[in-house]
C-alpha positions, 0 to 999 in steps of 0.5 A: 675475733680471737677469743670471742665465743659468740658462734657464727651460724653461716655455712663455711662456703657463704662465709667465704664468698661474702668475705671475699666479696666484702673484701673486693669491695673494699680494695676497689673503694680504695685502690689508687694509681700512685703518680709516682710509679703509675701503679695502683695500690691500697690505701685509706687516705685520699688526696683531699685529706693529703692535702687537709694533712698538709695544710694543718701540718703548716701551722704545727711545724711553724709553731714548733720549729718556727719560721726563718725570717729572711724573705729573700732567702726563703723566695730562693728556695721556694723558687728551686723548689717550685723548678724542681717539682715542675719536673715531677708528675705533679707539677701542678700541685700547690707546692709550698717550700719553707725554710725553718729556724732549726739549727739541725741538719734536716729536711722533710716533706708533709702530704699535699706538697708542704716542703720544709728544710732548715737553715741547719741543712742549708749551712751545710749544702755547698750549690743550688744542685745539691739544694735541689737534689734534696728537695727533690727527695722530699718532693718524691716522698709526696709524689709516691704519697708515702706518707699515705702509705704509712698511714695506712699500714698503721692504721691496718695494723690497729696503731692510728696516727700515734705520737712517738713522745717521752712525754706522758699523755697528761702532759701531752694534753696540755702541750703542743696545740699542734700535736695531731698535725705533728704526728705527721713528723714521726711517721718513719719511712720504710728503707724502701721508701728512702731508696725510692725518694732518692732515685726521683730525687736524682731523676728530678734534679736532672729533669729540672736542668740541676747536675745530680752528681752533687747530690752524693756529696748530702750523704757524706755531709750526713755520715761527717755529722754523725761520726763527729757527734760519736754516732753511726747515724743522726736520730732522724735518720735511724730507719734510713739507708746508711748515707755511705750506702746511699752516697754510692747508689745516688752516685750510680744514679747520678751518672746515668741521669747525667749521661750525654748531657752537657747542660747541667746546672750547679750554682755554687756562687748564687748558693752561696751568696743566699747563705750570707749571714744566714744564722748558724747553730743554737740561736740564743734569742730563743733560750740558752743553758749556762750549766743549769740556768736557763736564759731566755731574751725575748722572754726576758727571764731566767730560771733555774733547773734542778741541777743533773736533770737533761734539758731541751728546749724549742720555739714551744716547749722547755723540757727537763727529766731528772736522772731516774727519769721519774721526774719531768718538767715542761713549760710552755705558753698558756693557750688562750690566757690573754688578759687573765690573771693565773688564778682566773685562768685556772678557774677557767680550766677547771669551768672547761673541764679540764682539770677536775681539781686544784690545791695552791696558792697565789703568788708573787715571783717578782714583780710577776703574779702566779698561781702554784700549786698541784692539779689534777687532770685526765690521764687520758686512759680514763684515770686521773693524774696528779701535776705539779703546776705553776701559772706565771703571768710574765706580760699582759699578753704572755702567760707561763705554763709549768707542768711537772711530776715526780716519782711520789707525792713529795719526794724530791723530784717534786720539790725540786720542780717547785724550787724551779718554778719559784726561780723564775724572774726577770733576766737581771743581766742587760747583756744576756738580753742583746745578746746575737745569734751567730751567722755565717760570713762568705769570703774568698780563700786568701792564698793557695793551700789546705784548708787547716791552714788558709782557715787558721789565717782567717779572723778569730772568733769562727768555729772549731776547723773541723766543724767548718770543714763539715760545713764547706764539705772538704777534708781538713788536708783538702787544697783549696785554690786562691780566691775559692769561696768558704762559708765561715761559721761564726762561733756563739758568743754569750755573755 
């Protein structure tokens, strides 16, 4: 070990002759044939704990992303997916494919054959082609096991299964009850392993009757979305191939799986008629900002954030960072609060252990009873840090959760993390509360022409064209043919 002057008494040729035995040792108990490329390899994660991975991993993404409530749709695609994964080298595998309620364009794969993309990725897909060519993609990282791989390399390295979060670990400790399952999401792929889980995702697609030659058209998809939002690539894909790269390699691959063979499926229609009013963008059921003010329908309440600060909110979390990026602010559901008022659910942190102490009062934000104050919790590297806290009590079954800190004891990150908390109330406009997300219509293109023009012909209230251009996959000077089916994307209405 570098820098320990302990002296090893061991002739040099022993030392070497037992390391070397130790070390085969240890690379026969964990050599395993990879499905994928039939080679052995190196790794410290069997299937079983694949699988355990994937089956704790459900939970975590369901909790964070939530699941898309639409069982017909979701039958769909776990039927594309289940014909697909039959033509991989592990067709047996207990596949699961799951379709989440995420406006973001993604899809990604935990081990054990837990398959997820969002119903933002499938407003953008144009066939049951290209849907399979994606989920043959993340169905190739499983089968190659490149999460194990990942795994693996970090813990070789030392790193563990690290959490990649801005969010500091007193936070993080009362977060996400999910945040182990999750490190799973932030294990990044080698280019490397990108460009092998396109070439089975092409060889899966073709094997399962689906015609690869939609599979390029992702890529462009991809690469549309990033130059539209003024970035070279979407922050997920930042250890990706470039998806130009990848739009012409799986292009080269497509034409050679596609060789002599007549056979090939597309769907576009059948795709298509799965996506009607599928729910397109942010759905406001789950939270909007107007400027600084926070609006949440289910919940029915509405609150105030410090003016200036970035926001993001998910099914789990509502997050804030003030500009100096030395406040922070995040609410959450209290875990276990059933019943419980916020003053005796604090006592049961601190009887947990939890928190090691307390200073507050209670309080009333309306008609709903709170507990705010500051406490005092393990920082998780054997120190103890001061959080701001509020515990609001908003239903008999729902309990508010708000952690937050600022630069010093005091200042004004921290008052105005108070002043938030304290806005909290009862969402006073009726309208906010029914307000719909907005979904997708399907119909046929009323005439010959470009696609600028035929979609300026159709009714009002739809998104900019150049958003649904992205959405259909064509060009703005594009000519479309009379009776040519088009996904058009309502535009958010908020009151």
């Amino acid at each position: 070990m570098q820098g320990s002057s302990r002296k090893v008494h061991v002739a040099a040729g022993t030392a070497l002759a037992l390391a070397a035995a130790g070390a085969l040792a240890w690379l026969a108990a964990g050599c395993a044939v990879n499905p994928a490329t039939g080679k052995k390899e190196f790794t410290l994660v069997t299937p079983a704990q694949e699988a355990a991975m994937g089956r704790e991993g459900y939970s975590a993404a369901i909790a964070e992303y939530g699941l898309y409530e639409d069982p017909v749709l979701a039958a769909y695609v776990d039927s594309v997916g289940r014909k697909v994964a039959a033509a991989s080298e592990q067709p047996t595998m207990p596949w699961r494919f799951t379709v989440l309620d995420d406006p973001v364009v993604n899809a990604f794969a935990m081990p054990g054959g837990y398959i997820y993309v969002t119903r933002g990725l499938l407003a953008h897909m144009q066939s049951e082609a290209q849907l399979a060519g994606v989920l043959g993609h993340e169905i190739g990282h499983v089968t190659a096991r490149h999460s194990a791989k990942q795994i693996t390399q970090q813990e070789l390295a030392g790193l563990g299964l690290g959490i990649a979060s801005a969010v500091s670990p007193s936070f993080r400790r009362y977060g996400s009850t999910a945040e182990q399952a999750l490190g799973l999401l932030m294990l990044k792929y080698s280019r490397d392993d990108e460009t092998q889980a396109d070439e089975l995702g092409v060889r899966y697609a073709a094997g399962s009757g689906y015609d690869p030659r939609e599979i390029p058209g992702t890529y462009r998809t991809l690469k549309r979305i990033a130059e539209r939002a003024g970035q070279s690539l979407p922050s997920y894909m930042s250890t990706h191939p470039d998806p130009g790269q990848r739009e012409v390699r799986t292009s080269d691959l497509a034409a050679k799986a596609v060789a002599g063979r007549t056979n090939l499926n597309v769907r576009q229609r059948v795709y298509l008629d799965h996506l009607r009013t599928l729910v397109y963008g942010e759905n406001p059921r789950y939270g909007w900002f107007e400027g600084s003010r926070f609006y949440h329908p289910v919940l029915g309440l509405e609150m105030s954030f410090p003016p200036g600060w970035q926001t993001q909110h998910t099914h789990t979390a509502l997050t804030g960072v003030s500009q100096d990026q030395r406040g922070m602010m995040q609410m959450t559901l209290a875990r276990d609060a059933t019943g419980k008022s916020p003053g005796d659910y604090l006592v049961g942190l601190t009887t947990d252990g939890k928190i090691s102490g307390s200073r507050g009062a209670p309080e009333s934000l309306g008609t709903w009873p709170a507990w705010i104050g500051s406490i005092t919790v393990p920082n998780g590297q054997g120190g103890q840090e001061g959080l701001i806290a509020g515990f609001v009590r908003v239903t008999p079954d729902l309990m508010l959760q708000v952690l937050g800190r600022g630069g010093s004891p005091g200042d004004a990150n921290e008052r105005a993390i108070l002043a938030a908390i304290r806005s909290m109330t009862v969402l006073s406009d009726p309208r906010r509360g029914m307000v719909q997300p907005a979904r997708i219509r399907v119909q046929a293109a009323p005439a010959n022409g470009d696609f600028r023009s035929i979609y300026g012909q159709l009714s009002g209230g739809l998104v900019p064209v150049e958003e649904a251009a992205i959405v259909n996959g064509v060009e703005l000077d594009e000519q479309l043919m009379k009776g040519q089916w088009l996904k058009l994307p309502e535009a958010v209405k908020r009151p």
